[in-house]
C-alpha positions in Angstrom: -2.9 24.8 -11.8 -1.3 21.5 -9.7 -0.4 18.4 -12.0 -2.5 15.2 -11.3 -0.5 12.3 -9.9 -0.4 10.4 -13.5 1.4 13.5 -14.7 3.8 13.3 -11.6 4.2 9.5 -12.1 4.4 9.3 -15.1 0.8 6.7 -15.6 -1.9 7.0 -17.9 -4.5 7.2 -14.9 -4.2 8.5 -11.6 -4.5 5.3 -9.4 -1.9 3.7 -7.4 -1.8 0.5 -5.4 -0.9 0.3 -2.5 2.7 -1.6 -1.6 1.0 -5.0 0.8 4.0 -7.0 2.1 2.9 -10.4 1.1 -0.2 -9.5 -0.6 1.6 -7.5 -3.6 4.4 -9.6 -5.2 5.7 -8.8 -8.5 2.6 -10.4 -10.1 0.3 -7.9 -9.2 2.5 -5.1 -9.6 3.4 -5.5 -13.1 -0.5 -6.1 -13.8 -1.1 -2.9 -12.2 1.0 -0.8 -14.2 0.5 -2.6 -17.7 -2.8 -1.4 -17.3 -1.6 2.0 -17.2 -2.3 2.9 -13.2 0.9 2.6 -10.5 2.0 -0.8 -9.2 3.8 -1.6 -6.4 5.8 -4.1 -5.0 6.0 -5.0 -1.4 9.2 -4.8 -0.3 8.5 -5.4 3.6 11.8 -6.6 5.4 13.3 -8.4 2.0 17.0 -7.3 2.0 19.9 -9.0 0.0 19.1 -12.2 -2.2 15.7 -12.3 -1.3 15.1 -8.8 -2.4 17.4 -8.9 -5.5 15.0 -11.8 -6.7 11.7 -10.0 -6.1 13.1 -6.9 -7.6 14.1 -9.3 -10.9 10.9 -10.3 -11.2 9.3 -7.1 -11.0 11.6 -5.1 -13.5 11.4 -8.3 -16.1 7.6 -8.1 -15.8 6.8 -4.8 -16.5 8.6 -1.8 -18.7 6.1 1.1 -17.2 6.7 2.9 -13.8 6.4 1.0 -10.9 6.9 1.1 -7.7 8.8 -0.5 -4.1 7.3 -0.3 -0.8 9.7 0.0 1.9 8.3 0.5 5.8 11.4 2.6 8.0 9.8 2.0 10.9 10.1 -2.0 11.1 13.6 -1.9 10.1 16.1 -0.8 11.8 18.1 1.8 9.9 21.1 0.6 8.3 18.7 -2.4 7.0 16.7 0.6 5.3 19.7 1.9 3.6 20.6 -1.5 2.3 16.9 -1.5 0.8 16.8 1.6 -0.6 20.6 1.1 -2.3 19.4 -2.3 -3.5 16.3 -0.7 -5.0 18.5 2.1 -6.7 21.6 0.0 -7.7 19.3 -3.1 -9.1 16.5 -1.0 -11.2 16.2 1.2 -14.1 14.8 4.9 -13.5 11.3 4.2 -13.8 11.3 2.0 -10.2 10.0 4.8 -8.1 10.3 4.0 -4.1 7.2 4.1 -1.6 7.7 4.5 2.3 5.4 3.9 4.5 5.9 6.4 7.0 8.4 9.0 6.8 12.4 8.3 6.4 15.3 10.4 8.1 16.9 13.0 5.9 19.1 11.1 4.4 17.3 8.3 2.6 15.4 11.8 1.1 18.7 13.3 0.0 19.5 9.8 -0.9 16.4 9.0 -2.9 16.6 12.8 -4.7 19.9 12.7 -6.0 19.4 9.2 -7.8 16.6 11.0 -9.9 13.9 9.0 -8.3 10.2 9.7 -7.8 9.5 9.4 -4.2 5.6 9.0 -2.7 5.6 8.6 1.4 2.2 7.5 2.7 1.1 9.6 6.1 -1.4 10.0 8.1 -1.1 13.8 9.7 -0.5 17.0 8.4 2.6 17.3 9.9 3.8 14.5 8.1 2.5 15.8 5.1 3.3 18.5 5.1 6.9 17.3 5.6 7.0 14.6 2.8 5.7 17.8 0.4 8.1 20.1 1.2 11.0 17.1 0.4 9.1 17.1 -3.2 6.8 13.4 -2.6 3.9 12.3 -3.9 2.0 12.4 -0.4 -0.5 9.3 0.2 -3.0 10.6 2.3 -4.0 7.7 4.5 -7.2 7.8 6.3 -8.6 6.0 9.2 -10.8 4.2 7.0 -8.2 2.3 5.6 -6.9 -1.2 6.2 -3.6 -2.5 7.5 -1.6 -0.5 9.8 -2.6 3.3 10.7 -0.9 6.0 10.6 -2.8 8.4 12.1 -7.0 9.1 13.2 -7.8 11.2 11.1 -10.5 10.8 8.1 -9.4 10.8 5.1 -11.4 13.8 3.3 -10.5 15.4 6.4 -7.1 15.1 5.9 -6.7 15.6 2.3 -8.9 18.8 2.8 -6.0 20.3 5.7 -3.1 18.9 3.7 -4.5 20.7 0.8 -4.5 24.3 2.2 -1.2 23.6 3.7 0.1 22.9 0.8 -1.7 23.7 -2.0 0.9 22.7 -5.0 1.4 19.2 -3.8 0.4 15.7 -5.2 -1.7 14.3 -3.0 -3.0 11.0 -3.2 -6.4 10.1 -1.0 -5.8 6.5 0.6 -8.6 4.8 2.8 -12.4 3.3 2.3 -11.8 3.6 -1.8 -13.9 1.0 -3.3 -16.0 2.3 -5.6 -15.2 5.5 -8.6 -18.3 7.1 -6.7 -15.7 6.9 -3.9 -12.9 7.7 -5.8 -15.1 10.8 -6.7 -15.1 12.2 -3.1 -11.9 11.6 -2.3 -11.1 14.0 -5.9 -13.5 16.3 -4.6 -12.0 16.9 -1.2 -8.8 17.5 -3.1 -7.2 15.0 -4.2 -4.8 14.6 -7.4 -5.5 10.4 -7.2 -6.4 7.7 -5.4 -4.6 4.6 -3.5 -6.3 1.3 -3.1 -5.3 -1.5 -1.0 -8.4 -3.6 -0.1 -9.4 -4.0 -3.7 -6.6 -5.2 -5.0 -5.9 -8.0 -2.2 -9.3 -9.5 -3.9 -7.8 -9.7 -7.5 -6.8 -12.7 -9.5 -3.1 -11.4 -9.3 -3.4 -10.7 -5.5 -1.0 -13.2 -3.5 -3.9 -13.3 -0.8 -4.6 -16.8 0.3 -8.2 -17.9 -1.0 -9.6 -17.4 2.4 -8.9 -14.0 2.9 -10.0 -13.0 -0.8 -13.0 -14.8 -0.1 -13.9 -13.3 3.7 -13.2 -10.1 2.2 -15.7 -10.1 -0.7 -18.0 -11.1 2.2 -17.5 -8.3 4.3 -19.1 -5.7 5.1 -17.6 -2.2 6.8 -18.8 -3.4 10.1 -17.0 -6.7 10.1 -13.7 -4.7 10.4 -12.6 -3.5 13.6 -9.2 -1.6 14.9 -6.7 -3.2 17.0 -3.6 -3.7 17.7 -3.4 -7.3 18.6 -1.4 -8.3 15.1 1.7 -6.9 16.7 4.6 -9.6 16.1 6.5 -8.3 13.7 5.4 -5.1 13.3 4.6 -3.3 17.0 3.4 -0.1 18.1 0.9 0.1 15.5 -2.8 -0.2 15.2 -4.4 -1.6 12.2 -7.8 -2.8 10.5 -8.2 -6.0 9.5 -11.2 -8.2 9.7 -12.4 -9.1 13.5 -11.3 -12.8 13.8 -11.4 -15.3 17.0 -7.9 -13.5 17.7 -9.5 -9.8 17.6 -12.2 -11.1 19.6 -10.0 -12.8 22.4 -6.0 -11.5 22.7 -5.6 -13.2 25.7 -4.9 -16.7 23.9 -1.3 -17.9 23.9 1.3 -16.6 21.3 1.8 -20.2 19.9 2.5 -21.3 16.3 -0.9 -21.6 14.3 0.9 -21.8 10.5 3.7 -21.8 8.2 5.0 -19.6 5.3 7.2 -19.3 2.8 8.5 -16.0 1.5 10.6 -15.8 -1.6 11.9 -19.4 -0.7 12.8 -19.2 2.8 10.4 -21.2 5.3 8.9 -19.3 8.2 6.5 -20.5 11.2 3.5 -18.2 11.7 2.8 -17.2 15.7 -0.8 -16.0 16.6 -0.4 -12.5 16.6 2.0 -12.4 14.0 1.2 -9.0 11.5 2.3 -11.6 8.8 -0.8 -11.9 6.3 -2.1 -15.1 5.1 -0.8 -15.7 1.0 -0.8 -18.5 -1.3 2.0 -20.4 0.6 1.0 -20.1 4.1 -0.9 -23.1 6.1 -2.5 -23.4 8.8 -5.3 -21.8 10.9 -5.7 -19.0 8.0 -9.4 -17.8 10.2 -6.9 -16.6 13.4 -4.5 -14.9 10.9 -3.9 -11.2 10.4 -6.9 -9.9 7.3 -6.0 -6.1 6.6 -9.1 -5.2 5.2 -10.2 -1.5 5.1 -14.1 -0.3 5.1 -14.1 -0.4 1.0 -14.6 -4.5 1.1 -18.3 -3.5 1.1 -17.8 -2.4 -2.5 -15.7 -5.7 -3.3 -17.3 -8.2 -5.2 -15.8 -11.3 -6.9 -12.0 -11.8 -8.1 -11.5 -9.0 -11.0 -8.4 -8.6 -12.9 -5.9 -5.8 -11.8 -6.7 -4.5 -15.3 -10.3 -4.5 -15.0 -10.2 -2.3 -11.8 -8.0 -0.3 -13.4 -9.9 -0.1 -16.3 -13.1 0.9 -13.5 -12.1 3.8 -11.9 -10.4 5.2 -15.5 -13.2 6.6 -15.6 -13.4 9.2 -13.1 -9.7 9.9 -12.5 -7.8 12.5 -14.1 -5.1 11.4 -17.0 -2.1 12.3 -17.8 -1.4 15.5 -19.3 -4.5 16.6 -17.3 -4.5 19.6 -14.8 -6.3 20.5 -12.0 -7.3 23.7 -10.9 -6.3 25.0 -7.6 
């Protein structure tokens, strides 16, 4: 028998959200996990007083486990360090960290001898099988998914090799979730839980600008399209998003197109920038990067964290539940 991820994590149902820089401040983290799933905080490239003050807000807003995204691979790796001390020196024992991507040794040894839960997101079975074998919660991110990818795999796919590699792990199916019946197949491949990312951008707690909630409760699965064109910022790296005048034409010049503020610093907005559009950026929001993964067909309206939460309870295993190998 192989515990569910609420067991691991400490929830009351097996559902996590996924970390978006921009997209999930504070707000929506806290809202995630007062509703008894696993927030989490985008952390992005937020180091020093900008981080302390998102990490204030997101330890005075919520008692329950929670999470911090960090990415290793778009900082460099002292700035990772400095993150991942902040993270453990500024927050009680229930803060669990998140990589995207896998870490060096050391922020492992680092992050297990604080007492920490660790999940790493991945998208091969090497990577998976690695991030297991260091004792994470292993996101198993499919090409389905939206934002940056990690590998091209499916996601049932994967979870299914991941899970005869490693057969006691807690793995976590991430990528084209929108739906419990979804949720379901993802469970059934071999899964211990589910990530969503898309669904959550849409909700009322969301920092998403109002355009981008409302082109992704529009969209279909073949309005998305992988590029790499959103590369400013974050290169090297394909990603889903929404196909935009942008995706349709990356031979337009990399000039400014908007402005941004993040945790009170101001910030100009290049075309191409892998910046997404939130409540305090202006300017042409249409050309802007939309991470949007093939669930937005199942996305409707502007629900509550806690009411899609409250959907898939239903068809994910609890806490205190097993699962049979």
């Amino acid at each position: 028998m192989r515990a569910t991820a609420a067991e691991v994590l400490g929830i009351e149902v097996s559902l996590l959200q996924s970390g978006m820089g921009g997209v999930a401040g504070p707000e929506l983290a806290c809202a995630v996990s007062n509703a008894g799933a696993a927030g989490c905080a985008g952390g992005y490239k937020l180091v020093g007083d900008q981080l302390s003050a998102m990490l204030a807000r997101l330890t005075s807003g919520t008692d329950r486990p929670v999470g911090v995204n960090l990415i290793p691979e778009v900082v460099g790796p002292d700035e990772l360090d400095q993150q991942v001390a902040q993270v453990l020196d500024e927050t009680p024992p229930q803060v669990h960290l998140s990589l995207f991507g896998l870490p060096g040794d050391a922020v492992f040894d680092r992050i297990a001898a604080a007492g920490r839960q660790l999940v790493v997101q991945v998208g091969t079975v090497d990577e998976g099988v690695r991030a297991a074998e260091r004792g994470a919660v292993v996101v198993v991110q499919g090409i389905e998914a939206g934002g940056h990818l990690l590998g091209e795999s499916s996601r049932d796919e994967l979870v299914a090799e991941l899970r005869e590699k490693v057969p006691a792990a807690c793995l976590v199916a991430a990528g084209g979730i929108g739906s419990p019946e979804e949720a379901g197949r993802a469970l059934a491949a071999g899964a211990d839980g589910v990530l969503l990312g898309t669904v959550f951008v849409a909700t009322r707690e969301s920092r998403a600008h109002a355009y981008f909630k409302e082109a992704i409760t529009a969209a279909d699965a073949v309005d998305t399209v992988i590029t790499d064109v959103y590369e400013i910022g974050w290169p090297g790296r394909r990603h889903r998003v929404l196909a935009t005048a942008v995706t349709s034409d990356p031979q337009q010049p990399a000039k400014f197109i908007g402005k941004t503020v993040v945790e009170g610093k101001p910030y100009l907005v290049p075309r191409f920038s892998s910046a997404v559009p939130t409540d305090a950026t202006s300017g042409r929001i249409e050309e802007m990067a939309m991470y949007c993964g093939l669930s937005c067909a199942a996305v409707s309206g502007e629900p509550t964290a806690a009411e899609v939460v409250a959907e898939f309870a239903r068809v994910l295993p609890p806490t205190g539940a097993e699962i049979e190998e």
